[in-house]
C-alpha positions in Angstrom: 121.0 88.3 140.2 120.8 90.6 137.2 117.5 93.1 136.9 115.2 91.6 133.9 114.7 94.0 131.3 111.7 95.8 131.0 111.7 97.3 127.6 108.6 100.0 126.4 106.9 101.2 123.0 105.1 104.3 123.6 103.9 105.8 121.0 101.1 108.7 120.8 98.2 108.2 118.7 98.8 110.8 116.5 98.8 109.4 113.0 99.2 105.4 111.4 102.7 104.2 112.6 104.9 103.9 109.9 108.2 101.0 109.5 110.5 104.0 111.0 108.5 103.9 114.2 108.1 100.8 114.4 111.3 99.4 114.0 111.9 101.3 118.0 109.1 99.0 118.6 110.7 96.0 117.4 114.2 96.7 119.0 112.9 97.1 122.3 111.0 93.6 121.5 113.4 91.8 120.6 116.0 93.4 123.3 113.5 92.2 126.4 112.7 88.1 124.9 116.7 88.1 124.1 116.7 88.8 128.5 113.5 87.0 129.2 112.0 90.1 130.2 108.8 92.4 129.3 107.9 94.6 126.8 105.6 96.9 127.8 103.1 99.2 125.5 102.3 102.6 126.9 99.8 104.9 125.1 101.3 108.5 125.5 98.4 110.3 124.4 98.5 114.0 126.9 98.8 116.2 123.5 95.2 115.6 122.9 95.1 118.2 120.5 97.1 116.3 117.9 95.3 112.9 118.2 93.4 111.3 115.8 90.6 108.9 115.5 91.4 106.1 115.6 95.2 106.2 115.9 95.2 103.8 119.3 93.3 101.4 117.5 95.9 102.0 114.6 98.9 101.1 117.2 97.3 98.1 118.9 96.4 96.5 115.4 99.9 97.3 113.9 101.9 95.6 116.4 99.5 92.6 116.8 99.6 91.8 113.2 103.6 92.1 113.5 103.3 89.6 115.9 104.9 92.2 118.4 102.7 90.9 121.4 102.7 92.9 124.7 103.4 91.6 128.1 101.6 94.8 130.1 99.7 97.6 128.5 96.3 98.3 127.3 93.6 95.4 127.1 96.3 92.8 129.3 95.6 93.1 133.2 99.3 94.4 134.6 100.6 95.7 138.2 101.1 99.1 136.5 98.1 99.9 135.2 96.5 101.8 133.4 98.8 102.0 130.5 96.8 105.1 128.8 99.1 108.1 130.0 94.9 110.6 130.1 94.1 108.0 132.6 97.1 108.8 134.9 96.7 112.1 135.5 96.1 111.4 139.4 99.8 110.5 139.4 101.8 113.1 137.4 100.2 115.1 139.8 101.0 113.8 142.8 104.5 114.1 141.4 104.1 117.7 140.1 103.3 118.7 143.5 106.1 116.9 145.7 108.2 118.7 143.9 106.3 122.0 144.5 106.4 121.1 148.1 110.6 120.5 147.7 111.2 124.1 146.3 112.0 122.3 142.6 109.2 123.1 140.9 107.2 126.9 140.6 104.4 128.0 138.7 104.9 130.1 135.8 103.9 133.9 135.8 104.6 134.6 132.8 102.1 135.4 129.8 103.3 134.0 126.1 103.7 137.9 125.0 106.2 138.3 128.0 108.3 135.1 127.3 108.2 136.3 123.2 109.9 139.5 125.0 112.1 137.4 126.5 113.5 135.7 123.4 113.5 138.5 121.4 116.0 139.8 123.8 118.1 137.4 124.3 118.6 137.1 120.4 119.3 140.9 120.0 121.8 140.1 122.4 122.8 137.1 120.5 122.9 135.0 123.4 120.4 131.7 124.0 117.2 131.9 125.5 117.5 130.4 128.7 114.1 130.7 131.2 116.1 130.2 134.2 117.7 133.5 133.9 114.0 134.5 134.0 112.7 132.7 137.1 110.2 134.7 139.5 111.9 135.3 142.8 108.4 135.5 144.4 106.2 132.6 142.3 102.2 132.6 143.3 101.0 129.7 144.8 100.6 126.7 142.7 96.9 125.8 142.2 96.9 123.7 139.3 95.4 126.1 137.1 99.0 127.5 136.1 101.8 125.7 134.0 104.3 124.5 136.8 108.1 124.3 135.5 110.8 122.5 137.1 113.8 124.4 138.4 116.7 122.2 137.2 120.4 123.7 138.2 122.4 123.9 135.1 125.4 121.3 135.2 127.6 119.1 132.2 126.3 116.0 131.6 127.6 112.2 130.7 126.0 109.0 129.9 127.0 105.8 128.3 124.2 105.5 125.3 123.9 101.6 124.8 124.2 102.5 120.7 126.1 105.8 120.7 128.8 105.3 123.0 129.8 107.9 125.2 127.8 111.1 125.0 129.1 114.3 127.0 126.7 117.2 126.8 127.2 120.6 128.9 125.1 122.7 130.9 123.7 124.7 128.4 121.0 122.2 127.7 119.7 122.2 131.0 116.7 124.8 131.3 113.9 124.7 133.3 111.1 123.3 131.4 107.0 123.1 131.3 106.3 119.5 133.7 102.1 120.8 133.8 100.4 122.6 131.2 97.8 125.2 132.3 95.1 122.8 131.4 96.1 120.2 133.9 97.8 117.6 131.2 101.5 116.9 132.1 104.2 117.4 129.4 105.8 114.3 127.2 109.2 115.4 129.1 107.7 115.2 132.6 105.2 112.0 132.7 106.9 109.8 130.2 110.2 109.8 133.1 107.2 109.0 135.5 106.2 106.1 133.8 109.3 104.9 133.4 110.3 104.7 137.1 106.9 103.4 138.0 106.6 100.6 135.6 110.4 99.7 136.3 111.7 100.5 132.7 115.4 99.1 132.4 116.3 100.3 128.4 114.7 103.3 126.9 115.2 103.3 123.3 115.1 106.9 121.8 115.1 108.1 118.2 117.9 110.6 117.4 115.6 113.5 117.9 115.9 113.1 121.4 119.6 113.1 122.3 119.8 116.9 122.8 116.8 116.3 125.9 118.5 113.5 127.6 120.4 115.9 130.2 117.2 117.5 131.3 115.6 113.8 131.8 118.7 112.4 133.5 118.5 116.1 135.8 114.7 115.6 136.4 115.1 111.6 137.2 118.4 113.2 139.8 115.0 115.3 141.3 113.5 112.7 142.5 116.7 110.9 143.7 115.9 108.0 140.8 118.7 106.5 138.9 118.1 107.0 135.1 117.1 103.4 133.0 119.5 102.6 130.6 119.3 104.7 127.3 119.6 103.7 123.6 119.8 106.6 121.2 118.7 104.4 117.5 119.7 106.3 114.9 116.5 107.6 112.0 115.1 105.3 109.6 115.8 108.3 106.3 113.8 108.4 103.1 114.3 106.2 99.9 116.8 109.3 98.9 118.6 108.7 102.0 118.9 112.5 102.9 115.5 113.0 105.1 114.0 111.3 107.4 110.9 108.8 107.0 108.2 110.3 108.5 104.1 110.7 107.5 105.0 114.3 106.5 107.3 112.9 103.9 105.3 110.4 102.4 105.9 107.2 104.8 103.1 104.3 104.4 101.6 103.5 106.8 102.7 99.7 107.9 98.9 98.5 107.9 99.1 99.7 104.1 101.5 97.4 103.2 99.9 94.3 105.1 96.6 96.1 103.0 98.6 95.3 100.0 99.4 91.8 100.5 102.7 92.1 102.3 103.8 89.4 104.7 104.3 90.2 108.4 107.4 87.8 108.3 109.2 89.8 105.5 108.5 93.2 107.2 109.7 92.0 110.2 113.2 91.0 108.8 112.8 94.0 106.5 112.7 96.5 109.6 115.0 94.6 111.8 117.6 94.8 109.1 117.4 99.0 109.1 120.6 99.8 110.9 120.9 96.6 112.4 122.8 93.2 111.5 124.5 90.9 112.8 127.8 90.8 111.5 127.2 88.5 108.8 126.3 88.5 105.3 122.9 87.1 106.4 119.9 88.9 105.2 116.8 86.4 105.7 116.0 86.0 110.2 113.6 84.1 111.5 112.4 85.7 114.5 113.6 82.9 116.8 117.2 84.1 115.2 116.4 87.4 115.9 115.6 87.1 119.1 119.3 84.8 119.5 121.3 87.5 117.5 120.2 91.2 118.3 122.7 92.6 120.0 122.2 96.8 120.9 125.8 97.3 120.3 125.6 95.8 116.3 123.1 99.2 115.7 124.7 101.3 113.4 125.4 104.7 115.0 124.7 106.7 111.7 120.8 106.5 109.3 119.2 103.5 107.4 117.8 104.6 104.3 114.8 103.0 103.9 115.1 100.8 100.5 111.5 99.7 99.1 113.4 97.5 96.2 114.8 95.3 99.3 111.8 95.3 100.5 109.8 93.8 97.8 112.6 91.3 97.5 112.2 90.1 100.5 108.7 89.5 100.4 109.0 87.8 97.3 111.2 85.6 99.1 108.9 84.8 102.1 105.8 84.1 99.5 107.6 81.7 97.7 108.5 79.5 101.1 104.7 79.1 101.3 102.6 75.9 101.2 99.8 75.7 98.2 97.6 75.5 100.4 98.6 78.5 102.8 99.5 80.7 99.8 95.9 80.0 98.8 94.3 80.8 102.0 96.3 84.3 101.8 94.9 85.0 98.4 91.6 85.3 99.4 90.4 88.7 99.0 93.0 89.4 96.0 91.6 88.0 93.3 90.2 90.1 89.9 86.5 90.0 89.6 86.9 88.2 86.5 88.2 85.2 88.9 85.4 84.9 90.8 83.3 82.9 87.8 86.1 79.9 88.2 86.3 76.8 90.7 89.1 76.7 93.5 90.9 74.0 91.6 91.7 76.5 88.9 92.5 79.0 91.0 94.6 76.6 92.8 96.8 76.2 89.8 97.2 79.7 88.2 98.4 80.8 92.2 101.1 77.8 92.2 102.2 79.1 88.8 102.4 82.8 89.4 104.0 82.0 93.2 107.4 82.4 91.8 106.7 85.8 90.5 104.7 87.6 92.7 105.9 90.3 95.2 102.9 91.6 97.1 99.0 90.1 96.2 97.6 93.1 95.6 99.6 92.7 92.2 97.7 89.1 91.7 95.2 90.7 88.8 97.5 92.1 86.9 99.8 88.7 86.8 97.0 86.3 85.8 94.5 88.3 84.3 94.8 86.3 80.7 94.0 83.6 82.9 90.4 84.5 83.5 89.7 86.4 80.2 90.2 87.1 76.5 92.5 89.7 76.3 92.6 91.6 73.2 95.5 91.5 70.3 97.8 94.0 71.6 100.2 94.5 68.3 103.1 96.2 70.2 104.0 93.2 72.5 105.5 92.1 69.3 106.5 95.5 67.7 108.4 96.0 70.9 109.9 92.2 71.6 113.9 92.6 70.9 113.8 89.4 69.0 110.1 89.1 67.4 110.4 93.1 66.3 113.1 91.9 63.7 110.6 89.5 61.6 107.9 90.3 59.5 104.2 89.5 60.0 104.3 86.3 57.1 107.2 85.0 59.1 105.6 85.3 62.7 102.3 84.0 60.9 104.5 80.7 59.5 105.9 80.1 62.7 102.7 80.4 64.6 100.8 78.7 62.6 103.1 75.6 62.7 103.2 75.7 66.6 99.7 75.3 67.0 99.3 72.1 64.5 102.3 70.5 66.6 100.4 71.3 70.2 97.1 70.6 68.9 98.4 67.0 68.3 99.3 66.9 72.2 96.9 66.2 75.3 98.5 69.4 76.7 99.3 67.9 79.5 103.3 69.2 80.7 104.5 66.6 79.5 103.8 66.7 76.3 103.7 70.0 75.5 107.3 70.2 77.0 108.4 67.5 74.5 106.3 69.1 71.4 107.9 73.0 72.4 111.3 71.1 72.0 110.8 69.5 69.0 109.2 72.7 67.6 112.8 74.3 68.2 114.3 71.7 66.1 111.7 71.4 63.7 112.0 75.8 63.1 115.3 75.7 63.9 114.4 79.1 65.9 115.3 80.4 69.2 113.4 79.8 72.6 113.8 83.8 72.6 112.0 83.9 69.3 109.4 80.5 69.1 108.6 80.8 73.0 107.9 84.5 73.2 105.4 84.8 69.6 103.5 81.7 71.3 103.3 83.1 74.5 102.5 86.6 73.7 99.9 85.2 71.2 98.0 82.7 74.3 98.4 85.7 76.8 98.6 88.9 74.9 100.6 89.7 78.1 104.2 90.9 78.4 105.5 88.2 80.9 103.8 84.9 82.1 105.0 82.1 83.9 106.4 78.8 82.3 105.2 78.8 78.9 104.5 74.6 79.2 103.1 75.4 82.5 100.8 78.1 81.0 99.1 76.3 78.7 98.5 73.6 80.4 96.9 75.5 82.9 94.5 77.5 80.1 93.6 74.1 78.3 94.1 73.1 75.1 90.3 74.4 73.4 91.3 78.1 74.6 95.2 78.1 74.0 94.1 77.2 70.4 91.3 79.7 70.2 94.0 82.5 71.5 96.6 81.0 68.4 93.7 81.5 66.2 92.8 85.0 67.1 96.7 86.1 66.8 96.7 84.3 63.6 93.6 86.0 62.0 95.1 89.5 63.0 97.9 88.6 60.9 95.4 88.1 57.8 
């Protein structure tokens, strides 16, 4: 019987976690429910000196509103606990010390002004800084008060990387490296390779960063006489410009932001799944149950994602418009202009159905149905600017508007009708929908797009379409 996986996300709370982060996150989801295994959520936080406030509470909320649920880690009771790397210092200990006691690990002697010596040496020489040429052939006593370093014998190195293929690496990148800082905290190198063997970690996914430190964790895990998990170098998510990569430092939002701004979870789901990932087809749109079917470690592209926010937005677009009224409603809450908040839920109701087909995010709901919920003023270059209505003069737009409104103001303006009487107004002007469509629309909205113009004033009513055709109309006089 084959091992279950056991995938991990194990991030530090250092800053918000942005879609490049995450998508390691989601990769290592989706790679233990394809194997019916566990995906564990480890809290890596021994560089206390870089975290923030709040940035567990950040990680836990991120992944929960992703719908990235945890099998084992903080606030779920697990046989590995605690998932909070401070609260396992006990056991990085224990570790640091057996290898003390096996002549593989020494404490440090040497003062930061010596090691600069050191370096500045070697590149006079213009040879690399290794500290195993420098290791004390006498070291004091390890007390825990010392960094301890572990004594690593240089050697080539080869793995199978589940994404990269074959990676060959030689001994020069084996050095012997900080495992406990003076101050009792172990190293990211040293306890994240305890972890891993305690909580029975089968993949490690990796961001390219870390492919030049693999030998030294495959040396340390040969230490202990523990057989390495399986590793999965994922190649950076890189900036809209596709030269950099995302990061905070850059720019990145953080993923919260965009579920701030009325993204859907679904969309960025598929949005981040798709960076560097697919699954052979021309597919774009996954539900996460095809996800789950499809991913495959081997279909992740070996070289960067750029990280394209158009895509993005079209996407989400797509996922609001597969919503029921009555959902889309619910999600609106909260997005509404001030200027709403005067109206009744029916109304509401129908200026959301209309503008569904349009909108990209919520947070832009204001701004598409503002002329829904007040008078705006007569903005003259809506029609100085239009490529067809620019072309006219005022008398002409004034004839043309003017004979609009006496054919809708014999209508109920119900859709219907004002469908029919817009149709017959194109015969009866002999005018363009470009032309006839746009001066009424821009004349009831004073916006520069709007949904369906039939729709639209049904919607707005037939006293206050013909009070907005009455203000254009005495602007023209």
């Amino acid at each position: 019987m084959s091992t279950p996986v056991r995938t991990r996300f194990a991030p530090s709370p250092t800053g918000a976690l942005h879609c490049g982060t995450v998508r390691t996150a989601l990769f290592a989801w989706l790679l233990a429910r394809q194997g019916n295994g566990s995906f564990l959520l480890r809290i890596e936080d021994t560089d206390q000196k870089r975290e923030i406030d709040g940035g567990t509470e950040n990680i836990l909320e991120t992944l929960k509103w992703l719908g990235l649920e945890w099998d084992e880690g903080p606030g779920i009771d697990g046989p590995h606990a605690p998932y909070v790397q401070s609260q396992r210092l006990e056991l990085y200990r224990k570790y640091a010390q057996q290898l003390v006691e096996s002549g593989l690990a020494y404490a440090d002697p040497y003062s930061t002004e010596e090691l600069d010596t050191f370096r500045q040496k070697a590149q006079a020489e213009k040879r690399p800084f290794l500290y195993r040429n420098h290791r004390p052939e006498n070291p004091s006593k390890y007390d825990g008060t010392q960094a301890l370093r572990i004594k690593l014998e240089p050697k080539s190195y080869g793995w199978d990387d589940a994404v990269m293929g074959r990676i060959d690496m030689g001994a020069e990148t084996i050095d012997d490296y900080i495992i406990m800082k003076a101050d009792g905290f172990p190293t990211y190198n040293f306890c994240h390779i305890i972890d891993d063997h305690e909580m029975g970690i089968t993949h490690v996914l990796r961001s390219q960063e870390f492919i030049a430190s693999i030998p030294k964790f495959l040396a340390t895990h040969e230490a202990f006489g523990w057989e390495s998990p399986i590793n999965a170098i994922v190649p950076p998510v890189l900036g809209a410009e596709g030269g950099t990569k995302l990061s905070k430092r850059k720019g990145a939002k953080p993923v919260l932001w965009y579920r701030d701004q009325g993204y859907l979870s679904e969309a960025i789901v598929n949005f981040i799944a798709s960076l560097g990932w697919n699954d052979g087809t021309e597919q774009e749109l996954f539900t996460i149950e095809e996800l789950v079917e499809k991913f495959d470690l081997e279909r992740v592209q070996k070289s960067g994602a750029r990280f394209d926010e158009q895509r993005l937005l079209w996407m989400n677009g797509h996922y609001i418009r597969q919503l029921f009224q009555d959902d889309l409603y619910d999600k609106l809450q909260g997005y509404w202009s001030p200027e709403a908040e005067g109206y009744d839920d029916d109304y509401k109701r129908q200026v959301a159905g209309l503008v569904q087909e349009r909108l990209k995010y919520f947070a832009e709901l204001p701004e598409l149905t503002r002329f829904f919920f007040e008078d705006l003023p007569i903005d003259s270059e809506l029609i100085n600017t239009h490529k067809q209505l620019k072309k006219l003069d005022s008398e002409t737009l004034a004839k043309l508007l003017s004979t609009s409104r006496e054919a809708l103001a014999d209508t109920d303006f119900s859709v219907e009708q004002l469908t029919d009487a817009l149709n017959d107004l194109l015969v009866q002007t002999e005018q363009k929908p470009a032309v006839l469509y746009s001066l009424i629309r821009i004349a009831v909205t004073q916006a520069p797009n709007s949904p369906g113009l039939a729709d639209t004033l049904a919607v707005l009513g037939k006293e206050r379409s013909l009070e907005r055709l009455d203000m254009q109309l005495t602007a023209w006089k």
